[in-house]
C-alpha positions as CSV (number, residue, x, y, z in Angstrom):
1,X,9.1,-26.4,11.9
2,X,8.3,-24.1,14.7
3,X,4.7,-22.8,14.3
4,X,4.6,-19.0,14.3
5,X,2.9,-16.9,16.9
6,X,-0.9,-15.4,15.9
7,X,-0.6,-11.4,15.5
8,X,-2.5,-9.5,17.9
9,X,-5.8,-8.5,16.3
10,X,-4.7,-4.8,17.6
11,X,-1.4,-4.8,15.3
12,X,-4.0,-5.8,12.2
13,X,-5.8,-2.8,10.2
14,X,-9.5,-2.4,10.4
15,X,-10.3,-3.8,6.9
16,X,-8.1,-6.8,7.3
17,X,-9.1,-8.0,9.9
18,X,-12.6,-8.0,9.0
19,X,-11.3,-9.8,5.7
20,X,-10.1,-12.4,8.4
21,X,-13.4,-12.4,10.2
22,X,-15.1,-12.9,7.0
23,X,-12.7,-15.8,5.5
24,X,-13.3,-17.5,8.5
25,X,-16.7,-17.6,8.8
26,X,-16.8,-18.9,5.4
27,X,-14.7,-21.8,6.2
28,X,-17.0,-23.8,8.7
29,X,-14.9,-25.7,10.5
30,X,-11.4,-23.0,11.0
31,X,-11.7,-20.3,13.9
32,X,-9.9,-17.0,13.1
33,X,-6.8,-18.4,15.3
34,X,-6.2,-21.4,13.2
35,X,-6.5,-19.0,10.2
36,X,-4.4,-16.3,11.2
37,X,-2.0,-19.1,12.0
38,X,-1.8,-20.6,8.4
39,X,-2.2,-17.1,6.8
40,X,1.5,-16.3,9.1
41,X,2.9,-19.3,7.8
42,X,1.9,-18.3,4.1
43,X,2.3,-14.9,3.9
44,X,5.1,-14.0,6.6
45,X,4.5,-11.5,9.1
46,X,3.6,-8.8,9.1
47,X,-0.2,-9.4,7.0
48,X,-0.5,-7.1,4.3
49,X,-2.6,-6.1,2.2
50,X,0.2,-6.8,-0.6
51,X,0.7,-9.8,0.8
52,X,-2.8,-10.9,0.9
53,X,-2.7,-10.2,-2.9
54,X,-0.5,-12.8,-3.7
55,X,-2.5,-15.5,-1.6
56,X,-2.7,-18.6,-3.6
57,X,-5.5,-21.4,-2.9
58,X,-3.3,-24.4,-3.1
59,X,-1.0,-22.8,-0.4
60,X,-3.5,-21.9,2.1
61,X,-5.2,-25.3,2.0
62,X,-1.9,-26.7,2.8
63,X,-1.4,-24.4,5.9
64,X,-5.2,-25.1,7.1
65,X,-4.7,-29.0,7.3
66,X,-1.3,-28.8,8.5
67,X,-1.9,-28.7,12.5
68,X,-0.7,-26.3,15.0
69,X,-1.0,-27.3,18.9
70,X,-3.9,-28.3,20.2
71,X,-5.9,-28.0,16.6
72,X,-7.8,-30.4,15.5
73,X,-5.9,-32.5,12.2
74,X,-8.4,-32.2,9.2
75,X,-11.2,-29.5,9.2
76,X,-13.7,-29.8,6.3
77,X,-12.6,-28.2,3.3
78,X,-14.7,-27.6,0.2
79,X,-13.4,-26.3,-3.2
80,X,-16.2,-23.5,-3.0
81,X,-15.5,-22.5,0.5
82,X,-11.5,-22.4,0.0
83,X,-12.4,-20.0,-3.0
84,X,-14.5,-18.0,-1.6
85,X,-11.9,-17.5,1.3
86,X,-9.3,-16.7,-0.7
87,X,-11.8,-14.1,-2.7
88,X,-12.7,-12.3,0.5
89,X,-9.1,-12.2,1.6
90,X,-8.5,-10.0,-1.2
91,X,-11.5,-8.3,-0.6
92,X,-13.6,-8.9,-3.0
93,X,-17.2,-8.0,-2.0
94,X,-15.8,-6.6,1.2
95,X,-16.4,-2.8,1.8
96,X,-15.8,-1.0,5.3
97,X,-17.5,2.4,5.8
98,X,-16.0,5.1,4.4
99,X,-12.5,5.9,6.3
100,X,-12.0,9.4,7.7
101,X,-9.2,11.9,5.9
102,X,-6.2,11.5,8.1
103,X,-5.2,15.1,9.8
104,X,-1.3,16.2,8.7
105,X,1.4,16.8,11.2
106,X,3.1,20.1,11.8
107,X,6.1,20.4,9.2
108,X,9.0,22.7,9.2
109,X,11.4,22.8,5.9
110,X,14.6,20.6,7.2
111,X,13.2,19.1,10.3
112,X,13.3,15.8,9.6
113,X,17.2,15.1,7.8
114,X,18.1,13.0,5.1
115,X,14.6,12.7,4.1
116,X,12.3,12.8,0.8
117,X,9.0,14.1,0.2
118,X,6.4,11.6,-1.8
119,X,2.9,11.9,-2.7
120,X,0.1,9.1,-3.2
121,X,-2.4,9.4,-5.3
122,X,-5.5,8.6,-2.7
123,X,-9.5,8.5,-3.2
124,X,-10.2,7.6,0.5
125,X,-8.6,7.7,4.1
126,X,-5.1,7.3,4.3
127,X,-4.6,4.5,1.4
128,X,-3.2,4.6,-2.4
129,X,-5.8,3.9,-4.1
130,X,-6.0,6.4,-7.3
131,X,-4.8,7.5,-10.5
132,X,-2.4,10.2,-11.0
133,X,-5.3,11.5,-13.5
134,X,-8.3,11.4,-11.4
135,X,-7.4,10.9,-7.8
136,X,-9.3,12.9,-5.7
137,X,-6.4,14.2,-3.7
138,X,-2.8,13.7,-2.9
139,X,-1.2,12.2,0.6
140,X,2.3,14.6,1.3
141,X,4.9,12.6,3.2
142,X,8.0,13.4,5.0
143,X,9.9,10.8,5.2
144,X,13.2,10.4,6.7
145,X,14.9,7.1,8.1
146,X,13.8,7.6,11.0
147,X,10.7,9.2,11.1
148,X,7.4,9.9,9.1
149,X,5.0,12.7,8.8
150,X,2.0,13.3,6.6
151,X,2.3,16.8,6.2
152,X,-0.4,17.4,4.1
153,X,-4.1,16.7,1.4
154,X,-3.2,18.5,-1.7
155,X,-6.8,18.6,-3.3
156,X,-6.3,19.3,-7.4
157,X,-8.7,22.6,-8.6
158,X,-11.1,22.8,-11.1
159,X,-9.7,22.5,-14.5
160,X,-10.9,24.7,-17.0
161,X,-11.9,23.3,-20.6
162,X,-8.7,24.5,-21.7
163,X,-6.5,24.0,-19.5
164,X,-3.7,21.3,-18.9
165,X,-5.3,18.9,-16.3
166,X,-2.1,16.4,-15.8
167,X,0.2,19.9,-16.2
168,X,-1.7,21.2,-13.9
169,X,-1.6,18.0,-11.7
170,X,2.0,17.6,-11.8
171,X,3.0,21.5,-10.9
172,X,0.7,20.6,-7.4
173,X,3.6,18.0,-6.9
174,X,6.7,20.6,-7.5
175,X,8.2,20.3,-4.2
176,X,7.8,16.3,-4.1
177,X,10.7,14.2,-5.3
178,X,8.1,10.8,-5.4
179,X,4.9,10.2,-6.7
180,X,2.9,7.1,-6.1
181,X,-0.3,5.7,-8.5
182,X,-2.0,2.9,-9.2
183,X,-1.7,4.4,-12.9
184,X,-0.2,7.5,-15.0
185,X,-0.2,7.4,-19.0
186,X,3.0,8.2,-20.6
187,X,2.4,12.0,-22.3
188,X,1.3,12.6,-18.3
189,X,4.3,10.9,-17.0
190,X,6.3,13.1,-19.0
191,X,4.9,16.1,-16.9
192,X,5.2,14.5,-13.8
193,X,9.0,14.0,-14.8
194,X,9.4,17.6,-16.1
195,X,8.0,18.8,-12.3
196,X,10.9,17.3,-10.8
197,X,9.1,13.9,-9.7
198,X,9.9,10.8,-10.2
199,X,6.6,8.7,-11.0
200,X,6.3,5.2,-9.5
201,X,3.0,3.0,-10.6
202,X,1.8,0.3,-7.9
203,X,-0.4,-2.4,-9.5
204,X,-2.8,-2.8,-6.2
205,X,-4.4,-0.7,-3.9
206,X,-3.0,-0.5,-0.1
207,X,-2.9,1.7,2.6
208,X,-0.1,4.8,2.5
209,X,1.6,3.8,5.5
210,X,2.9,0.3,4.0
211,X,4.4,2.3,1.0
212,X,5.7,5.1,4.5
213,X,7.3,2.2,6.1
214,X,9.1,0.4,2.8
215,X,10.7,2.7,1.9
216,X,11.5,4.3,5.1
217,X,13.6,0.6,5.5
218,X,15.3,1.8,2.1
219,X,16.2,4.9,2.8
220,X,17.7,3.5,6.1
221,X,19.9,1.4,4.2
222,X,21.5,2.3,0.6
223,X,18.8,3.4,-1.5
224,X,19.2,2.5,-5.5
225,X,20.9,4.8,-7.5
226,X,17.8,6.2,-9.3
227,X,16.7,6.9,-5.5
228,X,19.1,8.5,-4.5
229,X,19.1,10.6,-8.0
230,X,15.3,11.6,-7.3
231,X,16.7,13.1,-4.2
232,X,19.6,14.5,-4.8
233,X,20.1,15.7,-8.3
234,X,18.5,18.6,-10.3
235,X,14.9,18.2,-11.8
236,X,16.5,18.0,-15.2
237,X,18.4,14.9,-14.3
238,X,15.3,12.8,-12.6
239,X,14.5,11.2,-16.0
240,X,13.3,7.4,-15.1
241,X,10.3,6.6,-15.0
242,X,9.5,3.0,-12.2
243,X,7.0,0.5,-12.7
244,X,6.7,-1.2,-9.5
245,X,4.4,-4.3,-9.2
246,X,3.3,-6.5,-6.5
247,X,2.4,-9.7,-8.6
């Protein structure tokens, strides 16, 4: 089997390739190329943060004592260490300095055709990382098969003691046809779904752009029925309700 070339540590995101930096420091005897090689062979390029969710032990170990050219055949693996790796991998215990709000694009209505507007429920810099609920703003996407724009932070308001804080949530959305969240209860699903959006809950945090890009390779192919329903049809009609997962 061919061994697969090492990503560039340019094409890796800040806070995984500190994850990297971090894993491999932990195992003594693996540099970060001999790591980034087994983590290619495991995971499949590109690394993701998704990806790197799924890492199992057993399968890493494998790719660390199976040698690429000019590596040496059995580095020094302990239980601990291998655990540990795989932890900080995940990033558990690892926290990067608080990333900067990304700055929208310029957006005119119909610039961009054949595309669909999604929001993602984000507490910091450009990831999705929040509940529909408590989130502290919203990431606005344009996205078309061909090209992306954030085009906008929707920050939600103050909510009065009685008023409708997911109601209120949702009508901030009115003009999206997606909405992504780590979670959304079903009475405030039901609002979401009565705005016109179609609510889709992912089960692990990750930057925007991966969720950008996914679906960007749908939408350039046939997207699913209920897709193409979110986009096309009336609000009345966008009545499904998505559970992604990425275990």
């Amino acid at each position: 089997m061919a061994t697969p070339p090492l990503t560039r540590p340019a094409q890796l995101p800040g806070h995984l390739a500190l994850r990297i930096a971090l894993a491999a420091r932990e195992l003594k005897d693996v540099d970060t190329a001999r790591l980034l090689r087994a983590l290619l062979a495991v995971t499949g390029e590109p690394i993701t943060e998704a990806r790197l969710s799924k890492l199992r032990m057993a399968r890493l170990r494998a790719a660390l004592l199976t040698p690429g050219p000019h590596e040496a055949a059995q580095p020094e693996l302990t239980e601990r260490q291998l655990q540990r790796a795989v932890g900080l991998l995940k990033g558990r215990g690892v926290h990067m300095p608080e990333e900067p709000l990304p700055v929208p694009q310029a957006y005119r209505d119909g610039e961009l055709a054949d595309s669909v507007r999604i929001a993602c429920a984000s507490n910091s810099g450009e990831r999705l990382d929040g509940s529909f609920g408590s989130c502290a703003r919203f990431l606005i996407y344009q996205i078309s098969p061909r090209e992306s724009r954030l085009i906008e932070l929707r920050e939600p308001g103050p909510c009065g003691e009685d008023d409708d804080r997911n109601a209120q949530r949702a009508e901030l959305l009115h003009d999206c046809q997606l909405l992504y969240t780590l979670s959304i209860g079903g009475p405030a699903a039901a609002k979401v779904i009565r705005a016109g959006v179609h609510p889709i809950k992912h089960a692990t945090a990750l930057p925007a752009r991966e969720i950008v890009e996914e679906l960007q390779r749908v939408l350039a192919t046939t997207p699913p029925p209920w897709l193409a329903k979110a986009m096309g049809a009336e609000p009345g009609q966008r009545v499904r309700f998505t559970c992604e997962s990425s275990g």
